[in-house]
LOVO-58229 format. One record per atom (N, C-alpha, C, O, CB): x, y, z; residue in one letter. Coordinates in steps of 0.05 Angstrom, whole numbers, padded with zeros to 5 digits, always signed. Each point is the difference from the previous one (the first is absolute). Glycine has a CB too. Layout:
XYZa...
//
This chain:
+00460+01216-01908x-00019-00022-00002x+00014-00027-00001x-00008-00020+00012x-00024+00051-00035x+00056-00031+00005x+00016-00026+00006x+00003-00009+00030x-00008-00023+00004x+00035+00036-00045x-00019-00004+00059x+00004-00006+00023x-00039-00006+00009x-00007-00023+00007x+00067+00056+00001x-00071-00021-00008x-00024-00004+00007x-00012-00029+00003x-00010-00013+00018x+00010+00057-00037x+00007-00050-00014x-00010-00027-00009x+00026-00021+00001x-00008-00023-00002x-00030+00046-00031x+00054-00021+00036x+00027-00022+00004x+00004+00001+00033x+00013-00019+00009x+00017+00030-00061x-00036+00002+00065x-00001-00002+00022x-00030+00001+00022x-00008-00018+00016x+00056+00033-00037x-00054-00001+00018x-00028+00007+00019x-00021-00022-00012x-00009-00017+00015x+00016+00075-00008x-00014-00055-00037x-00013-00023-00003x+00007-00032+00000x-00013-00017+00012x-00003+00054-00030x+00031-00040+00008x+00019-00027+00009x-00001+00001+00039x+00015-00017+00010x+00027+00023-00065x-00047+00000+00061x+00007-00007+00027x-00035-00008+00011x-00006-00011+00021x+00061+00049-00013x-00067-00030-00023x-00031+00001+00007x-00004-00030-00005x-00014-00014+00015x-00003+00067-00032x+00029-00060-00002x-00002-00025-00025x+00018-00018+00014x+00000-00022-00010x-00005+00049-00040x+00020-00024+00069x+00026-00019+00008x-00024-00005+00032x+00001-00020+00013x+00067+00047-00041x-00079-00014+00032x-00013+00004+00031x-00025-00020-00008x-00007-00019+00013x+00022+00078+00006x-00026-00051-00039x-00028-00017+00003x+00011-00025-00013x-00015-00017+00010x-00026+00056-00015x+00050-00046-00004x+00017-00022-00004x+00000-00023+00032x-00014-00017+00009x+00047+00057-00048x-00015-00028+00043x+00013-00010+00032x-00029-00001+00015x-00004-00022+00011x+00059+00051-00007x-00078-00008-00002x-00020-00008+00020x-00016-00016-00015x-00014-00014+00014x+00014+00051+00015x-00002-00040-00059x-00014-00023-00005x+00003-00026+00005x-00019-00016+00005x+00014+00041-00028x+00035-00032+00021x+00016-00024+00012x-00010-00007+00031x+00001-00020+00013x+00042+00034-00045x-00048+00002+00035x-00003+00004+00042x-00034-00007+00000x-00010-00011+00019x+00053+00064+00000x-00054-00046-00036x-00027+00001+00004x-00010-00033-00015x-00019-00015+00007x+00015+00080-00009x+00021-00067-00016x-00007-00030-00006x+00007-00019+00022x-00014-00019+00007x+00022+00028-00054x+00010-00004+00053x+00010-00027+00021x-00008+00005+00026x+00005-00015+00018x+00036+00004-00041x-00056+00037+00025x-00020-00001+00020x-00033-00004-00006x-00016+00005+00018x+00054+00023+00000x-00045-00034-00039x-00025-00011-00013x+00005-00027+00009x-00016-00009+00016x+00007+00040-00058x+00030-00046+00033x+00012-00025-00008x+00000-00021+00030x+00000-00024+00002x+00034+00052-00046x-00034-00008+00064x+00007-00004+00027x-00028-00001+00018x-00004-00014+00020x+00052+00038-00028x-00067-00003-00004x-00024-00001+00007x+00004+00028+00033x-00015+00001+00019x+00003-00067-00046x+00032+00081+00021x+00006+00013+00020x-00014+00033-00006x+00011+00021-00007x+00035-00058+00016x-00076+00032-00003x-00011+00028-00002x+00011+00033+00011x-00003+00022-00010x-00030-00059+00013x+00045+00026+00018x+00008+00022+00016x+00018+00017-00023x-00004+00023-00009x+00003-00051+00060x+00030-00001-00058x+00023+00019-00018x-00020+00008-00025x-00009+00023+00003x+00063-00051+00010x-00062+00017-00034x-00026+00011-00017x-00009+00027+00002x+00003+00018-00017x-00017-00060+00023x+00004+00045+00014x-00006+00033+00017x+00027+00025+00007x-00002+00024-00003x-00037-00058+00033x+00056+00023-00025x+00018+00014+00012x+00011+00001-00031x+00016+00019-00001x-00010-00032+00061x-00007+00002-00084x+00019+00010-00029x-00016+00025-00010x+00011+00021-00008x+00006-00072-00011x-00048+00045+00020x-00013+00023-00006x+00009+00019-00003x+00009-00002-00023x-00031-00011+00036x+00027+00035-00004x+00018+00020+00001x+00018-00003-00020x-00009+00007-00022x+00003-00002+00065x+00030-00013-00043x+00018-00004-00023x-00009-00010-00024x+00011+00010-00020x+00017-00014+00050x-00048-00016-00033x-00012+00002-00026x-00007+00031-00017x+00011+00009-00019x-00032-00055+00041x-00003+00057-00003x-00015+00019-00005x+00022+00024-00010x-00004+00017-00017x-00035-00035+00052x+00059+00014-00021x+00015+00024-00002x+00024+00004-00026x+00007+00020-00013x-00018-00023+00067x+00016-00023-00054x+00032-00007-00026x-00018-00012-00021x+00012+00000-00022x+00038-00018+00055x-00081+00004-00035x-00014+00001-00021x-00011+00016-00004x-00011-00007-00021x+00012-00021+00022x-00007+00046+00004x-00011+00026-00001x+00020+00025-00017x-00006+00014-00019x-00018-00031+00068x+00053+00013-00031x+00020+00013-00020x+00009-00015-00023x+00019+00007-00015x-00003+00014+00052x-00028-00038-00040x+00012-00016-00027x-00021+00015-00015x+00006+00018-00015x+00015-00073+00027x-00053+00045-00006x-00019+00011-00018x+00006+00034-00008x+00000+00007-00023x-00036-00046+00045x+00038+00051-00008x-00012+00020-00002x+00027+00019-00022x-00002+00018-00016x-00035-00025+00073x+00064-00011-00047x+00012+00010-00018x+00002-00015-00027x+00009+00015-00018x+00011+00006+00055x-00024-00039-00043x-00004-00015-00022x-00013+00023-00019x+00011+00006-00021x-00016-00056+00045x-00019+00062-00013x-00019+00014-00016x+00012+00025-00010x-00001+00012-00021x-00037-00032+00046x+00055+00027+00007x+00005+00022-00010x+00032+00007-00028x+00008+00021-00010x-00039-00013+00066x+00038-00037-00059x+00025+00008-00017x-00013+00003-00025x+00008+00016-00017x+00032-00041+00041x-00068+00006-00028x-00008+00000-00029x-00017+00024+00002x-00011+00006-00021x+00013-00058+00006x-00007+00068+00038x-00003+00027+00002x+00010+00018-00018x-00014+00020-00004x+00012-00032+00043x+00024+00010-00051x+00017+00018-00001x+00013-00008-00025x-00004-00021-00012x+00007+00031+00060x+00018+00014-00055x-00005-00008-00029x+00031+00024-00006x-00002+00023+00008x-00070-00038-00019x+00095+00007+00000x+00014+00036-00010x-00008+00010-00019x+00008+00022-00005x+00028-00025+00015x-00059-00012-00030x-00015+00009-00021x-00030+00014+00013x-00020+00008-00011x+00047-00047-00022x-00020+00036+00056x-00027-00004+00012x-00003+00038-00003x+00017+00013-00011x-00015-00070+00052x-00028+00069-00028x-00010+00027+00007x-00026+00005-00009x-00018-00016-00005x+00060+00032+00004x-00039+00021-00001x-00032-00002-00024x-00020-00001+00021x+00003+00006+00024x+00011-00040-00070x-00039+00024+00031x-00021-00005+00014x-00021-00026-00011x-00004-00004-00024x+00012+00056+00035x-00017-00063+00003x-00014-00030-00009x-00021+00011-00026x-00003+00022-00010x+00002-00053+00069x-00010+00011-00063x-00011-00004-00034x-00032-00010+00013x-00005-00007+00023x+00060-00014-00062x-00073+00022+00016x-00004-00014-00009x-00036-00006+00026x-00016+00018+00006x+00081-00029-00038x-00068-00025+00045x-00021+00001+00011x+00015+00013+00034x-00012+00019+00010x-00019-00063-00048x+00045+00038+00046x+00021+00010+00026x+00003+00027+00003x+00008+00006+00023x+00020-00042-00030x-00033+00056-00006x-00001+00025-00004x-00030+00011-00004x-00005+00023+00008x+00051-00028-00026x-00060-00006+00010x-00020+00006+00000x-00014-00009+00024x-00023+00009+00004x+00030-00005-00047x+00004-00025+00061x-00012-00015+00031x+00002+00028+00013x-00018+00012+00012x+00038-00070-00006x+00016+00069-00013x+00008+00018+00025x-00012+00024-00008x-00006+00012+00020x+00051-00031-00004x-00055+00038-00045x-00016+00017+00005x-00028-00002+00012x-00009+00020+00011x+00037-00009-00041x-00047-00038+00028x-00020-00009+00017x+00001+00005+00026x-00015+00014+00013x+00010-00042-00040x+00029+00013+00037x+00005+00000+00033x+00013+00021+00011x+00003-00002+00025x-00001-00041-00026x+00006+00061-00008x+00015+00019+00007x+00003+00031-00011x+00014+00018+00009x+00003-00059-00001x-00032+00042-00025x-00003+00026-00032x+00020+00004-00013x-00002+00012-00022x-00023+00016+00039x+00056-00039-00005x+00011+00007-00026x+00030-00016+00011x-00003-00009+00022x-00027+00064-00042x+00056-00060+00011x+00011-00009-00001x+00021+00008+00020x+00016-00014+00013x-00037+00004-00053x+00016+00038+00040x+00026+00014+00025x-00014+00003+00023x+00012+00004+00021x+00017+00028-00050x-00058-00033+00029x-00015-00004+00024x+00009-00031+00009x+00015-00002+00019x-00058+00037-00033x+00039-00048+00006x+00006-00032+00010x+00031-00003+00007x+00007-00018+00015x-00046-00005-00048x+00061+00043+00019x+00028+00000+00004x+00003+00015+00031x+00019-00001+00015x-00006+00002-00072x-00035+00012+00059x+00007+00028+00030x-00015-00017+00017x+00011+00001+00023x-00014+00058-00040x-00020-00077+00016x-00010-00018+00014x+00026-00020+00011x+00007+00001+00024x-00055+00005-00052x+00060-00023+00011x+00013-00024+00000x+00033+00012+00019x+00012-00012+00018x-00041-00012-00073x+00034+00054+00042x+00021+00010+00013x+00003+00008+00025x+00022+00000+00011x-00020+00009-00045x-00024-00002+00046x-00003+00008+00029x-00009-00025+00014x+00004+00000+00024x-00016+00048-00034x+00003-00068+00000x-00015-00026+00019x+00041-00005+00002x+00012+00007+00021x-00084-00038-00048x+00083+00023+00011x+00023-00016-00002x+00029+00024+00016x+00020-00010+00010x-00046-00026-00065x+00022+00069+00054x+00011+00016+00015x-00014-00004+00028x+00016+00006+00018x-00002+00025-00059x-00033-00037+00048x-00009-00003+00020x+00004-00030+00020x-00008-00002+00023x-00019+00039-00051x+00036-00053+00016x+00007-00021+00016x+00018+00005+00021x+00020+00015-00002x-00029-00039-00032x+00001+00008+00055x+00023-00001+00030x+00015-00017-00001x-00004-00024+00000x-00022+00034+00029x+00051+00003-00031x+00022-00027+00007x+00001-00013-00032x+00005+00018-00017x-00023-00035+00079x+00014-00007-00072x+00008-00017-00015x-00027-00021-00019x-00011-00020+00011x+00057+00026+00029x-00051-00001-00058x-00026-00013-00017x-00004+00008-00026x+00019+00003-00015x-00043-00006+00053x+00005+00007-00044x-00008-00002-00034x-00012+00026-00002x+00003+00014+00020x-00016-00067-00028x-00002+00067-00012x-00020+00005-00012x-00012-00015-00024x+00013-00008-00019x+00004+00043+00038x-00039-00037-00018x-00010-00009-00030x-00023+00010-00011x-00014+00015+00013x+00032-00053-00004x-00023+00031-00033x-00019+00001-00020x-00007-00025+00003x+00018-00017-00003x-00004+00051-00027x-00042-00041+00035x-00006-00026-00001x-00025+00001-00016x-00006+00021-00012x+00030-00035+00055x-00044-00015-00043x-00027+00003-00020x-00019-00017+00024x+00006-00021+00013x+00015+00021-00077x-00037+00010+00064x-00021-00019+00020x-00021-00013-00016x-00015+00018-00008x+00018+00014+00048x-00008-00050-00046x-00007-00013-00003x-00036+00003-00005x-00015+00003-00019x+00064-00017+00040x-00051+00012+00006x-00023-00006+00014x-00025+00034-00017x-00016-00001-00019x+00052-00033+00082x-00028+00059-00047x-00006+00021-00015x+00016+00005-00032x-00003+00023-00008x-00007-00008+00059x+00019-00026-00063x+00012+00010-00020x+00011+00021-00013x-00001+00006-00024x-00018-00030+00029x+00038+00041+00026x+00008+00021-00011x+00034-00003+00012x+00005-00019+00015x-00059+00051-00018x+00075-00011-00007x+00028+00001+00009x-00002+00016+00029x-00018+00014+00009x+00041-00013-00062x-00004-00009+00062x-00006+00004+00039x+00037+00006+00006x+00014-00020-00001x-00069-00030+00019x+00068+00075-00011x+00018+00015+00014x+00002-00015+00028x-00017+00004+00017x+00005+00041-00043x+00030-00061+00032x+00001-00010+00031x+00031-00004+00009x+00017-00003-00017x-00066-00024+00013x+00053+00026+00022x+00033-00012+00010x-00006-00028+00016x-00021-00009+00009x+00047+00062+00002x-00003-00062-00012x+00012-00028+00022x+00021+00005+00017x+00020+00011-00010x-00030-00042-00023x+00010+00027+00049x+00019+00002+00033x+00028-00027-00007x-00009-00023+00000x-00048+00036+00046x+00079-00010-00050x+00018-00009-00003x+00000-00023-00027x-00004+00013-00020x+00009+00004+00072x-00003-00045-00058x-00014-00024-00019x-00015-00003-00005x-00002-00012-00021x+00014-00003+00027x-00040+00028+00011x-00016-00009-00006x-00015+00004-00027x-00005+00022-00010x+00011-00023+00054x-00015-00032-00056x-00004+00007-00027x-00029+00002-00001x-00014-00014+00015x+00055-00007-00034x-00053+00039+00001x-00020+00020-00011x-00020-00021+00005x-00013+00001+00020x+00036+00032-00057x-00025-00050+00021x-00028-00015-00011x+00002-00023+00026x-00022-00009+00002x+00022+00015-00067x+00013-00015+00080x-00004-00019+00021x-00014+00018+00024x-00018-00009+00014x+00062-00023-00029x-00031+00066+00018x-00013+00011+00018x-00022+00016-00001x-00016+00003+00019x+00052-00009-00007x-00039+00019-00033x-00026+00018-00011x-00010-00015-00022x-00015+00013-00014x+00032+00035+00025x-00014-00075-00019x-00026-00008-00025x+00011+00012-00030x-00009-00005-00023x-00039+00013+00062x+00071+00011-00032x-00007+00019-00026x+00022-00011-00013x+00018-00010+00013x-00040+00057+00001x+00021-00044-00051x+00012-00009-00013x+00032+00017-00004x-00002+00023-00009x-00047-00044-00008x+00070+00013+00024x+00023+00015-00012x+00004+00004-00030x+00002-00015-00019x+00017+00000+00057x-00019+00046-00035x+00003+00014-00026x+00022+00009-00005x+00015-00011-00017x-00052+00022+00018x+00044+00016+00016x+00027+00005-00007x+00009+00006+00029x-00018+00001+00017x+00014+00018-00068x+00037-00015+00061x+00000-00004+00028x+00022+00014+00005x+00018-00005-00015x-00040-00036+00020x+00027+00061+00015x+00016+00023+00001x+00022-00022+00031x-00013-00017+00012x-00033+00078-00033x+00062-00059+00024x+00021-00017+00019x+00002+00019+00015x+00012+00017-00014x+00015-00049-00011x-00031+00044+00050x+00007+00024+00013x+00004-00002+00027x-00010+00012+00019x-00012+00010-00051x+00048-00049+00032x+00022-00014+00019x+00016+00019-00013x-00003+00011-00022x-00004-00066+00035x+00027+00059+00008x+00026+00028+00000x+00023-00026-00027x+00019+00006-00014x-00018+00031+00094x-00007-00050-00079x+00022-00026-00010x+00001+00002-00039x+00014-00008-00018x-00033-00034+00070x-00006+00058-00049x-00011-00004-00030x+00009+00031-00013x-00003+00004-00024x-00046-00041+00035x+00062+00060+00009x-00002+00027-00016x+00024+00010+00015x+00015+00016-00012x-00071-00006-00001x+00062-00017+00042x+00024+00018+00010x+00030+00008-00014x+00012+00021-00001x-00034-00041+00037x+00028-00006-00045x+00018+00012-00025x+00008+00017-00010x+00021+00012+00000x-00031-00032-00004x-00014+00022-00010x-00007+00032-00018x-00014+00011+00007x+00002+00022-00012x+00003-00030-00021x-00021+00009+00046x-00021+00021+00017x+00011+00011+00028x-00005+00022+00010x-00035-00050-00031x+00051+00014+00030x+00001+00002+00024x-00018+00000+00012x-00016-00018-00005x+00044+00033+00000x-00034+00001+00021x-00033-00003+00024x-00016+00023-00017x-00017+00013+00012x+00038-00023+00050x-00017+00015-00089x-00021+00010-00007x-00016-00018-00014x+00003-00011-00021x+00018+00049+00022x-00038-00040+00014x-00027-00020-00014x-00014+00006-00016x-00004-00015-00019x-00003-00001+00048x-00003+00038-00026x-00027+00013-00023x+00021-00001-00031x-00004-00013-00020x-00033+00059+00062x+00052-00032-00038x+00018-00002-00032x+00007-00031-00004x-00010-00009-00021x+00036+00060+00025x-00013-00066+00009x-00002-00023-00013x-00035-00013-00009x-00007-00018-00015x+00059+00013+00042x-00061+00015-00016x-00034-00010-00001x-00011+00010-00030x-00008-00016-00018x-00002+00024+00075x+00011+00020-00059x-00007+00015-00015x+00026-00009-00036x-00004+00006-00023x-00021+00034+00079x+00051-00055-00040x+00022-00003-00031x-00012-00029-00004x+00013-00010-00019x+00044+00039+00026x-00078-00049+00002x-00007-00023+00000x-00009-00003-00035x+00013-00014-00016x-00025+00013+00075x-00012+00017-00065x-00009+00004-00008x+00019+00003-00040x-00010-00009-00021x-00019+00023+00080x+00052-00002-00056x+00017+00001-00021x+00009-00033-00010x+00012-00003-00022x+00004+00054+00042x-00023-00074-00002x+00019-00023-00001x-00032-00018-00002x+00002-00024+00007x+00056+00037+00026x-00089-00002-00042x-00022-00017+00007x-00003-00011-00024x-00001+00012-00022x-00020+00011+00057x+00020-00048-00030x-00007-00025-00025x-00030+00005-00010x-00010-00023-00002x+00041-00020+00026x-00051+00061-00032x-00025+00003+00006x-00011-00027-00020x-00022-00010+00007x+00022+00070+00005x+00013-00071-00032x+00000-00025-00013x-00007-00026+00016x-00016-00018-00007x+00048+00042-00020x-00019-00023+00046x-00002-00024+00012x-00020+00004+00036x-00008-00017+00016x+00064+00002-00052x-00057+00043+00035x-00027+00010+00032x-00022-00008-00030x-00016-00019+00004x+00037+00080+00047x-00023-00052-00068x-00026-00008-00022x-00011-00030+00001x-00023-00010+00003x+00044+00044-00037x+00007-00046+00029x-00014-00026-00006x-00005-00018+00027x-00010-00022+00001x+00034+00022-00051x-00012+00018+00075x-00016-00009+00026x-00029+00004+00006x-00016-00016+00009x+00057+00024+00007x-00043+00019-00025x-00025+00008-00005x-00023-00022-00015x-00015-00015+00012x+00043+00062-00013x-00026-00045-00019x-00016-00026-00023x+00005-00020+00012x-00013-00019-00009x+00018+00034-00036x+00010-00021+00063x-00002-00029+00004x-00013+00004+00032x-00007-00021+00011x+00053-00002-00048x-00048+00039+00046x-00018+00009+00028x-00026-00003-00009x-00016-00013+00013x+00045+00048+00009x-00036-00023-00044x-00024+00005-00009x-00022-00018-00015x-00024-00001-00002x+00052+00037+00004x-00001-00054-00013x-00005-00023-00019x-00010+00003-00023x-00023-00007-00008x+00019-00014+00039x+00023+00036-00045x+00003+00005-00024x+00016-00008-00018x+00002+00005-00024x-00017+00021+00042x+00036-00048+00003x+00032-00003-00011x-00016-00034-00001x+00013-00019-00008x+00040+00063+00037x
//
């Protein structure tokens, strides 16, 4: 994970950087076209900034177990029980093509927890509405190391390293309780 975050994320963070610079002085210029053409690199290196931001306070070496409290009681609502929402979340995020997310997110709108993936950066709540809860990284960059190309086991060892402390207080504060 050191390399993950000193490198892979730093580079997300060094990138949206640089296209923000590009995108101001193409605001500044009044040049719609370049404006359009950063898109992409916004979406994509702010997207890896967000999405891993969430996911370091994801995580925890104190971290494991199982969540507490009102967050546990969402996921036996939405799901019946806690390893049901883990076999849900595990196969959406074993099931991705190529390079993206799984998550646990909260919708809002219906008020229940919602199992979904994202296709490479893309971050959760800009593309599905839904609130980031907790967020599985399941880019080869985040597990080959030690996994190698086994995904489901790094998917399934995620879970030993989960901050459920801090997916909670995303929760309450999705909910507005925080």
């Amino acid at each position: 994970m050191e390399i993950h975050h000193s490198k892979h994320h730093a580079t997300y963070v060094n990138n949206l950087n640089i296209a923000e610079e590009k995108y101001a002085e193409a605001q500044a210029k009044g040049d719609l076209t370049a404006c359009l053409a950063l898109q992409p690199a916004l979406k994509f290196n702010g997207g890896g900034h967000i999405n891993h931001t969430i996911f370091w306070k994801n995580l925890s070496p104190n971290g494991g177990g199982e969540p507490q409290g009102d967050l546990m009681e969402a996921i036996k609502r939405d799901f019946g029980s806690f390893n049901e929402m883990k076999e849900k979340l595990n196969a959406a995020s074993v099931g991705v093509q190529g390079s993206g997310w799984g998550w646990l997110g909260y919708c809002k709108t219906c008020q229940r927890l919602k199992v979904v993936t994202c296709a490479n950066q893309d971050p959760l709540e800009a593309t599905t509405g839904l609130v980031p809860l907790f967020g599985i990284d399941v880019w080869e960059h985040a597990y080959y190391l030690q996994y190698k190309n086994v995904r489901p086991t790094y998917v399934n060892s995620i879970y030993n390293v989960a901050n459920w402390e801090d997916v909670n207080e995303r929760y309450q504060q999705a909910v507005g309780k925080a």
